[in-house]
C-alpha positions in Angstrom: 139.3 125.9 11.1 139.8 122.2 10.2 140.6 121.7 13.8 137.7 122.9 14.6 135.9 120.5 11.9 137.9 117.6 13.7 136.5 118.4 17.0 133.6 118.5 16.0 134.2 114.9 13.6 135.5 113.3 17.1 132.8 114.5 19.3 129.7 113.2 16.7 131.7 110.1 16.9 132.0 109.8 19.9 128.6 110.6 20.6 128.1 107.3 18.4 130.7 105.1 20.8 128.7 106.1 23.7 125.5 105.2 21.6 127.1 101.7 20.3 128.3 100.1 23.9 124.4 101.6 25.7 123.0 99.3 22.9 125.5 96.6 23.4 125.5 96.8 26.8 121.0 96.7 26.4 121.3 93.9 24.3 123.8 92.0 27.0 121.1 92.6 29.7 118.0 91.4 26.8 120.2 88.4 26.3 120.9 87.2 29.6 117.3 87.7 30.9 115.7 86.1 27.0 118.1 82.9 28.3 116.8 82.7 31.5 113.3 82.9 30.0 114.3 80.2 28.0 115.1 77.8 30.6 112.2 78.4 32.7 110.0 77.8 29.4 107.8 74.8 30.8 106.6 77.1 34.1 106.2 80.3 31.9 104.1 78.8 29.3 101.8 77.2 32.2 101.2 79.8 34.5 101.8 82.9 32.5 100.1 81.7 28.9 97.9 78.8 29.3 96.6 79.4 32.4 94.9 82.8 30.9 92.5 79.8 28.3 90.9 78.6 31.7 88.2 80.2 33.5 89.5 80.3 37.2 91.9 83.4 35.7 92.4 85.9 38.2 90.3 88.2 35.2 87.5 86.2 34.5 86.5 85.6 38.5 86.8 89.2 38.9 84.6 89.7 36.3 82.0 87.5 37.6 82.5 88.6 41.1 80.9 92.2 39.5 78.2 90.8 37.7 77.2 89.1 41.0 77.3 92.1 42.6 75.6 94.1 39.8 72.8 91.6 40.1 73.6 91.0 36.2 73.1 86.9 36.6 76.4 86.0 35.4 76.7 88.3 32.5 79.9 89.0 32.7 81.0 85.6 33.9 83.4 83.9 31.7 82.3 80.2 30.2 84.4 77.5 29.1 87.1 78.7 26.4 86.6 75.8 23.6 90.0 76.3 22.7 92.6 73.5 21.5 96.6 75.3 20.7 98.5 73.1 18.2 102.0 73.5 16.6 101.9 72.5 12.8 105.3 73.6 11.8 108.7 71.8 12.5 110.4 74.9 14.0 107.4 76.5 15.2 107.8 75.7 18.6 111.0 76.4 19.0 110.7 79.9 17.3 107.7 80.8 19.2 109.4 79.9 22.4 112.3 82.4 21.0 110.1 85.0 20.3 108.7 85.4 24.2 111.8 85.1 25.8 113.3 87.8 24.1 110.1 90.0 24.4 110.1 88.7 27.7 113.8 90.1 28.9 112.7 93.3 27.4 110.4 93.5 29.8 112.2 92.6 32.4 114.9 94.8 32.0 113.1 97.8 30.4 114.5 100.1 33.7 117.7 99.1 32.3 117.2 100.0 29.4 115.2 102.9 29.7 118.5 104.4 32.3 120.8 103.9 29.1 119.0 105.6 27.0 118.0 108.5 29.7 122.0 108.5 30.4 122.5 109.0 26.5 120.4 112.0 26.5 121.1 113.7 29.6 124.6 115.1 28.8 122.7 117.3 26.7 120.5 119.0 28.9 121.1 121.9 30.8 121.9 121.7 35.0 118.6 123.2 36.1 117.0 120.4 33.6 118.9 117.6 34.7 117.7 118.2 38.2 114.0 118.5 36.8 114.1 115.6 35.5 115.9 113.5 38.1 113.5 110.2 38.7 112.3 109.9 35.0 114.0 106.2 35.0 111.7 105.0 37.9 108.7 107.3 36.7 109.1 105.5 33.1 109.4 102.3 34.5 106.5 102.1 36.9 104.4 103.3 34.1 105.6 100.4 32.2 105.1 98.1 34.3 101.8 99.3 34.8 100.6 98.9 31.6 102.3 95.6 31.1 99.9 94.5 34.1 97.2 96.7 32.7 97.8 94.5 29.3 98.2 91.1 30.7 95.3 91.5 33.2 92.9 93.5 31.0 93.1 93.3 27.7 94.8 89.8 26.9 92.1 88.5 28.6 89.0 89.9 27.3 90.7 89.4 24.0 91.3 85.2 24.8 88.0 85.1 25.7 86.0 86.6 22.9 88.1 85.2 20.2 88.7 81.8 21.8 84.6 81.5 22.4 83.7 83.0 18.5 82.8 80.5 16.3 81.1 81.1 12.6 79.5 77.6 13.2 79.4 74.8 15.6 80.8 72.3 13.2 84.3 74.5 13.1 86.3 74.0 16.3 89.2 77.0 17.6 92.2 75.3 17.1 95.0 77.9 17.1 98.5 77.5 16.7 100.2 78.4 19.6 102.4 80.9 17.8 98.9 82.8 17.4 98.0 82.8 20.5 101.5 83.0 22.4 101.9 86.4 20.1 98.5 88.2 20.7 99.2 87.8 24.2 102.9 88.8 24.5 101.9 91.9 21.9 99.1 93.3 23.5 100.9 93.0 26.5 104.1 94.7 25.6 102.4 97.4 23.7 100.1 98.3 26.6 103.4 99.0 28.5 104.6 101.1 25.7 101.0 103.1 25.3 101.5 104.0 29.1 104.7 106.1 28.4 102.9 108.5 27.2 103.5 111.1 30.0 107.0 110.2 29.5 107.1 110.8 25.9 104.9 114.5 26.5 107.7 115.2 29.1 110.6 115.0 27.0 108.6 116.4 24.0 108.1 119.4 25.7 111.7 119.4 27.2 112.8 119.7 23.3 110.0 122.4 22.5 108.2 119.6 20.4 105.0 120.4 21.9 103.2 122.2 23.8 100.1 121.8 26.2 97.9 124.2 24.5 98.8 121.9 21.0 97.9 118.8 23.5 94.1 120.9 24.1 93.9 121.6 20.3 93.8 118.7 19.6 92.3 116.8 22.2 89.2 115.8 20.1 91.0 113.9 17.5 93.0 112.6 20.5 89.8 111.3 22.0 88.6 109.6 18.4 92.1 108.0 17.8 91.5 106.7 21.5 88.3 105.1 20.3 90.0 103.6 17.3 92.9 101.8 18.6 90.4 100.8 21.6 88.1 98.9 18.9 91.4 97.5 17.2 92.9 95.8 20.3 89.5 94.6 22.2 87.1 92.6 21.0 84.9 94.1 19.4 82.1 94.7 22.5 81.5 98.5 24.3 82.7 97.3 27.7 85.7 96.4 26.2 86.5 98.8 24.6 85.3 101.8 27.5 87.2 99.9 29.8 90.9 100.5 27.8 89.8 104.1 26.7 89.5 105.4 30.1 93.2 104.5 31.5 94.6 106.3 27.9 92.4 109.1 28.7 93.3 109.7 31.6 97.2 109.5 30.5 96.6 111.7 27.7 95.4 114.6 30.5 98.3 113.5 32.2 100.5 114.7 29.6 98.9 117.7 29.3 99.8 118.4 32.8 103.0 117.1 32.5 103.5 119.6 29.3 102.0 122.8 31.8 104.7 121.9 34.1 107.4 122.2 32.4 106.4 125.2 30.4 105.6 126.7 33.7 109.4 125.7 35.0 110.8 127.5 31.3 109.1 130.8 32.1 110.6 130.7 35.7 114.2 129.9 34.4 113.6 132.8 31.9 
């Protein structure tokens, strides 16, 4: 009996060694990539950051591109962003630039890190499972990557826009600090690649009997209305805005409710 207890004592720990050196081991990639960032700070900050408070960004011609052809007379053309970025703090600047470098290797090495923590869980699922799920790193990881672009092009934008032209009075000028603005950017950004795992998160939900694609239908209204909210919280607060984020989360919610079919239908089959 206690042998039994002991290999059961050396297998959680072990379980916990594996766990340790995938987290060292993400960390070591977040690291290298954060210090890579770091050197190439002066090109990042001009072409990836600044260059979204000008009106010639790939967004805002877009946008006026469809108002021309919507005969809308420059409706949705972008004006001049009065904006002037600042650092008032000693350290600021450095800890900013700190800050986006390391959200920045994230990023960067999300399939990485993503195929260490798929690797983690895998030795726990069943053969016919394993090959079920075989592709999941590159699935995750374009639908990252798409809603980092979906973030960076979309909503950082709109949001840089609105909130760098918005102005109580004409005697008070925007002057941000560039911590602000350097972290609306990089957050809405990140979490716009998170919010686009959400097939991926359904799919391994339903894997572990979580849930299920008729609890996905159920509640499908309050889905939609919590939708709506977090739309109004991360846009400015206008209706194209706000309709133009919904639809993409929408759409991935119905994707996971496919996603959840599938693999209830693969279940029944097995049994």
């Amino acid at each position: 009996m206690e042998n039994k207890n002991a290999k059961k004592e050396m297998s959680f720990l072990g379980h916990l060694e594996e766990l340790r050196w995938r987290l060292v081991k993400s960390a070591i990639a977040i690291l290298i990539m954060a210090i890579i960032l770091f050197y190439f700070t002066n090109p990042v900050i001009e072409h990836v950051y600044l260059a979204m408070s000008k009106n010639n960004f790939p967004t805002y011609q877009f946008f006026c591109k469809l108002s021309s052809l919507l005969n809308l007379e420059g409706f949705l053309c972008a004006k001049d962003i009065p904006i002037q970025i600042q650092s008032i703090e000693m350290t600021k600047q450095f800890s900013t630039n700190m800050y986006f470098a390391i959200v920045g290797g994230i990023v960067l090495v999300f399939p990485f890190i993503f195929h260490q923590f798929w690797s983690f869980l895998k030795p726990g699922l069943k053969e016919n499972e394993v090959t079920v799920t075989r592709g999941v790193v590159f699935f995750a990881s374009i639908l990252f990557f798409l809603g980092v672009l979906f973030g960076y092009y979309l909503i950082s934008p709109l949001c840089v826009q609105f909130f760098g032209g918005y102005k109580l009075s004409s005697e008070i000028q925007n002057n941000f600090t560039i911590s602000s603005y350097m972290s609306m950017i990089t957050t809405s950004t990140f979490f716009s690649g998170l919010f686009f795992e959400l097939p991926i998160v359904v799919f391994i939900l339903s894997k572990l009997g979580i849930v299920s694609s008729k609890m996905l239908k159920k509640f499908r209204k309050h889905a939609l209305v919590g939708i709506l909210l977090l739309s109004a919280i991360i846009t400015p607060p206008d209706v194209i805005s706000q309709v133009l984020v919904s639809i993409p989360i929408l759409i991935l919610y119905e994707v996971g409710i496919g996603v959840a079919k599938l693999v209830e239908k693969k279940r029944e089959k097995l049994n």
